[in-house]
C-alpha positions as a Markdown table, in Angstrom:
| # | Residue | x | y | z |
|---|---|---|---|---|
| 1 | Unk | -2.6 | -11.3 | 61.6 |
| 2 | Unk | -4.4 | -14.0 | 59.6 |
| 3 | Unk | -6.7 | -16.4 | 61.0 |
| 4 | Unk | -6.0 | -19.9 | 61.1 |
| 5 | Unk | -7.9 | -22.7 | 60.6 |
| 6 | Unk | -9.0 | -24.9 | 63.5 |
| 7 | Unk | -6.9 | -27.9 | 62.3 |
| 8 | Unk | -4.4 | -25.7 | 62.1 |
| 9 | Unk | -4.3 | -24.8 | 65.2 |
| 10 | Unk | -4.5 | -28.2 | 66.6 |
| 11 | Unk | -1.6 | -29.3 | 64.9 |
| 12 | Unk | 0.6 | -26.3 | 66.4 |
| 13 | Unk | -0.6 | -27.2 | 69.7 |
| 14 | Unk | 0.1 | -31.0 | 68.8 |
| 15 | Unk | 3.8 | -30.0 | 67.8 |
| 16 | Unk | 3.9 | -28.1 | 71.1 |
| 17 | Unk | 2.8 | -30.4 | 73.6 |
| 18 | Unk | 5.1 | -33.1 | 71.4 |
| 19 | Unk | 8.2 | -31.0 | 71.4 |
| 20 | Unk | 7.6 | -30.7 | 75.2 |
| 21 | Unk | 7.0 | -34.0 | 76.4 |
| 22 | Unk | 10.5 | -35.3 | 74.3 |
| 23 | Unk | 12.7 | -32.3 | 76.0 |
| 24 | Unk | 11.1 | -33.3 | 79.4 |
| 25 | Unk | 11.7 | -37.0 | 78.4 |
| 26 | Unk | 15.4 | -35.4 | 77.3 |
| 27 | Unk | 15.9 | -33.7 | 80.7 |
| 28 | Unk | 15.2 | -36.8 | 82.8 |
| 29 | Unk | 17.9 | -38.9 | 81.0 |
| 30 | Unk | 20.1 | -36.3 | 81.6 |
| 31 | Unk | 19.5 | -36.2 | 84.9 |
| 32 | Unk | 19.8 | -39.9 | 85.1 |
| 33 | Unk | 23.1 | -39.5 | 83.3 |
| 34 | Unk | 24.3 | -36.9 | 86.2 |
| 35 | Unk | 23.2 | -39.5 | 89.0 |
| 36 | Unk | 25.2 | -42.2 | 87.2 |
| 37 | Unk | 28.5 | -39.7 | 86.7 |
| 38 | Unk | 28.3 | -39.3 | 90.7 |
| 39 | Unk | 28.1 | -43.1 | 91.6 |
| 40 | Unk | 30.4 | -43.4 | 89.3 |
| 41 | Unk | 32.7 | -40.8 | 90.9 |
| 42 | Unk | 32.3 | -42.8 | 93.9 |
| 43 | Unk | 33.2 | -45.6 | 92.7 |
| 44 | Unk | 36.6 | -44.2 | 91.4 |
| 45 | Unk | 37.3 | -43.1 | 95.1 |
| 46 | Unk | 36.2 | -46.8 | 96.5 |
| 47 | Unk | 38.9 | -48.0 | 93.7 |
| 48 | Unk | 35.8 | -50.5 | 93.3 |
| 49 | Unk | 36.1 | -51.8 | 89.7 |
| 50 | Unk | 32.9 | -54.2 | 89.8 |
| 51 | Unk | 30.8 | -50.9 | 90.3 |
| 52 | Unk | 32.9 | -49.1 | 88.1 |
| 53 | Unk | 32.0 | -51.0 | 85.0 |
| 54 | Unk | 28.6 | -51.0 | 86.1 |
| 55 | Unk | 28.1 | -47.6 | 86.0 |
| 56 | Unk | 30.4 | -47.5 | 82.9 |
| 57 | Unk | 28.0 | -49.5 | 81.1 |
| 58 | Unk | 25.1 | -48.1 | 82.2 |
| 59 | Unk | 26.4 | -44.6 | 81.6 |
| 60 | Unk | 27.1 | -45.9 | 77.9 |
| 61 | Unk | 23.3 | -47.4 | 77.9 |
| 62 | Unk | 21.9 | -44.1 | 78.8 |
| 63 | Unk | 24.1 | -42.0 | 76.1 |
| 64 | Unk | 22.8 | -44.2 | 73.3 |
| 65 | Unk | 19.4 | -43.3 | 74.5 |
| 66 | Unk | 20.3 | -39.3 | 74.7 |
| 67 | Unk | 21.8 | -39.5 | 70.9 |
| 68 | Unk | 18.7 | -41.7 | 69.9 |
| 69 | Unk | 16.3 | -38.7 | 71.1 |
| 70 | Unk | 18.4 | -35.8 | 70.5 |
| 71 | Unk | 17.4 | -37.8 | 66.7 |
| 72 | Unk | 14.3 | -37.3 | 67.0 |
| 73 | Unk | 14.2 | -33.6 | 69.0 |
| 74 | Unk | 15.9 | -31.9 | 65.9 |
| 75 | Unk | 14.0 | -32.3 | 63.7 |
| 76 | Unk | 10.6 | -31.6 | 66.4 |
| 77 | Unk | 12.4 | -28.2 | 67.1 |
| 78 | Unk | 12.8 | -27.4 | 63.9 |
| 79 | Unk | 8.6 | -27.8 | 63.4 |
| 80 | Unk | 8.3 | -25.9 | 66.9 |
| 81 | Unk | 9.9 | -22.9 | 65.5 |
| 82 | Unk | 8.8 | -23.1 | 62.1 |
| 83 | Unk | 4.8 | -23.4 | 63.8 |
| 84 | Unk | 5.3 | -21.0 | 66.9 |
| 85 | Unk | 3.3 | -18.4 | 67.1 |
| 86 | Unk | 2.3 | -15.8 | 69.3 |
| 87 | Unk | -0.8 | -17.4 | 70.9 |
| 88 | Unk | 1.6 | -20.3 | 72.6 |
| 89 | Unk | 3.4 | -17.5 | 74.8 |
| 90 | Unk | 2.7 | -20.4 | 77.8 |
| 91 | Unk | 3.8 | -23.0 | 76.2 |
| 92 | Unk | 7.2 | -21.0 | 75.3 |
| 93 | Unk | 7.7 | -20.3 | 78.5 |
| 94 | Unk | 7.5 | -23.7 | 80.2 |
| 95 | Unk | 9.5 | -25.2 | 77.1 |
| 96 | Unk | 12.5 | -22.1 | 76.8 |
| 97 | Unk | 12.2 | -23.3 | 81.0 |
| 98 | Unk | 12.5 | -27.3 | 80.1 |
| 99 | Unk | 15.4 | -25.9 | 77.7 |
| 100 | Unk | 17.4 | -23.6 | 80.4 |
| 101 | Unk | 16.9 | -26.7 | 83.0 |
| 102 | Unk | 18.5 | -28.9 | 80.0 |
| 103 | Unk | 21.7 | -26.6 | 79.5 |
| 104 | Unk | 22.3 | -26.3 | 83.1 |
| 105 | Unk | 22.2 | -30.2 | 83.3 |
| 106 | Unk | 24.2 | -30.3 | 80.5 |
| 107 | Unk | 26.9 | -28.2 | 82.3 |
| 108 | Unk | 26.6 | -30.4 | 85.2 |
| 109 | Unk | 27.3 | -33.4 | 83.5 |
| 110 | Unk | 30.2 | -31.7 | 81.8 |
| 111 | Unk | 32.1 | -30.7 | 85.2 |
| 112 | Unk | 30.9 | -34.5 | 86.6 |
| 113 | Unk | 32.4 | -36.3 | 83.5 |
| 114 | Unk | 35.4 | -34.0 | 84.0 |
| 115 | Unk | 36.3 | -34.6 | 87.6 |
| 116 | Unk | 35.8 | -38.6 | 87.0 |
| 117 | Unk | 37.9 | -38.3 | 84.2 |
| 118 | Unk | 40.5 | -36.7 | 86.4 |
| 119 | Unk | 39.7 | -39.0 | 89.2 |
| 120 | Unk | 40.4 | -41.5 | 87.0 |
| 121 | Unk | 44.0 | -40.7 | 84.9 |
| 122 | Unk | 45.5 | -40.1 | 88.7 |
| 123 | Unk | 44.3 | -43.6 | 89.7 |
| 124 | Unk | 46.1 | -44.7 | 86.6 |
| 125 | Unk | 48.8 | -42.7 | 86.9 |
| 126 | Unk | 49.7 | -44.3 | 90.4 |
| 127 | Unk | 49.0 | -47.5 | 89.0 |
| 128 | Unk | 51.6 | -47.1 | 86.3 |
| 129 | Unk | 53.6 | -45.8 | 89.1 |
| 130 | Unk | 53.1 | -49.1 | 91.5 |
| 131 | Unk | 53.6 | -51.3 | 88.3 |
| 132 | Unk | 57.3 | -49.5 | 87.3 |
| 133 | Unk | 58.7 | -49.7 | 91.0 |
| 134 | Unk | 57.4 | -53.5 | 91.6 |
| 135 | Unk | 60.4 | -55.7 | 91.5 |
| 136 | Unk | 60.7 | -59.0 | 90.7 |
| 137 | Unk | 62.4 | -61.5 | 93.2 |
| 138 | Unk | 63.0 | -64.2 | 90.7 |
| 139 | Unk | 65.1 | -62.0 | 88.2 |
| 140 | Unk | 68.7 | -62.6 | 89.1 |
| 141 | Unk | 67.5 | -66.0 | 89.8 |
| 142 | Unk | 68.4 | -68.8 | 87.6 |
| 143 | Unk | 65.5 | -71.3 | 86.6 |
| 144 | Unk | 65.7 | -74.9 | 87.7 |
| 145 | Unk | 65.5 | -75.4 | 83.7 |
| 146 | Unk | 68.5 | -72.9 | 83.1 |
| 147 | Unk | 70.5 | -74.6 | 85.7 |
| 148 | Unk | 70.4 | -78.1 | 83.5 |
| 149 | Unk | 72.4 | -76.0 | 80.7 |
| 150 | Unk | 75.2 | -74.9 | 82.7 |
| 151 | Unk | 75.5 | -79.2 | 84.2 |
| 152 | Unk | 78.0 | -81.6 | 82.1 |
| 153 | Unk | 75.5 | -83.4 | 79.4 |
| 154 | Unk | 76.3 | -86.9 | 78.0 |
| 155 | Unk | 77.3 | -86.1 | 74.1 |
| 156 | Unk | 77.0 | -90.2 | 73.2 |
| 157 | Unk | 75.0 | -92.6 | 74.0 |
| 158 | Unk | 75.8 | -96.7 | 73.7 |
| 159 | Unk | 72.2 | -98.9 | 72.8 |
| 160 | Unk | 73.4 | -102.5 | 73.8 |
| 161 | Unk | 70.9 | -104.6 | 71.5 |
């Protein structure tokens, strides 16, 4: 194996602790995500709307944020494995552990996006429901402008100057 050059080596470290510090920085905002899927979720059950489009809007907030960095952790990973080497077995470790933790959020926020998405077409669903078996009183009943129609109108009128 070659020997490489001090500045070298600083680099790969820089790339590592760089790479690192964005897929922890990742793996808190999906843990924020997760947190915001479960209020969420419990607003669904509270049939509180307020809340619900509060934690809409702050779920939205928070996936701009993911897609902003998952912008800039491509291309990082892509220098990661293109300066790995052998020395950085510690530093692979704790980042393929940052990774695993970041799939297993992933698959949490998965199931929690599923079950509010479920939570919600069944709220909807009885809402539809409600809305086709409300009746309205007034429909067999005529208005007091439709009543004028059916009364005997004047068809001349006599202007005395």
């Amino acid at each position: 194996m070659a020997a490489i050059s001090q500045e070298e080596l600083e680099e790969r470290v820089a790339i590592i602790h760089r790479f690192k510090a964005l897929l922890e920085q990742q793996r808190g905002k999906f843990q924020e995500y997760l947190t915001v899927l479960e209020k969420q979720q419990d607003s669904i059950t509270a049939e509180n709307p307020d809340n619900l489009l509060a934690h809409t809007e702050l779920e939205q907030q928070i996936v701009r944020n993911l897609s902003s960095l998952q912008k800039v952790i491509v291309p990082m990973k892509k220098l990661y494995n293109a300066n790995s080497s052998a020395d950085a077995a510690q530093e692979d470790a704790e980042i393929k552990k940052i990774q695993d933790d970041l799939s297993d959020l992933q698959m949490k926020v998965l199931r929690q996006n599923e079950i509010n998405r479920d939570l919600l077409k069944i709220h909807i669903d009885q809402l539809k429901n409600q809305m086709s078996n409300f009746k309205n009183p007034y429909k067999n009943n005529r208005s007091v402008y439709a009543s004028a129609q059916q009364q005997r109108v004047a068809t001349m009128v006599q202007v005395d100057v």
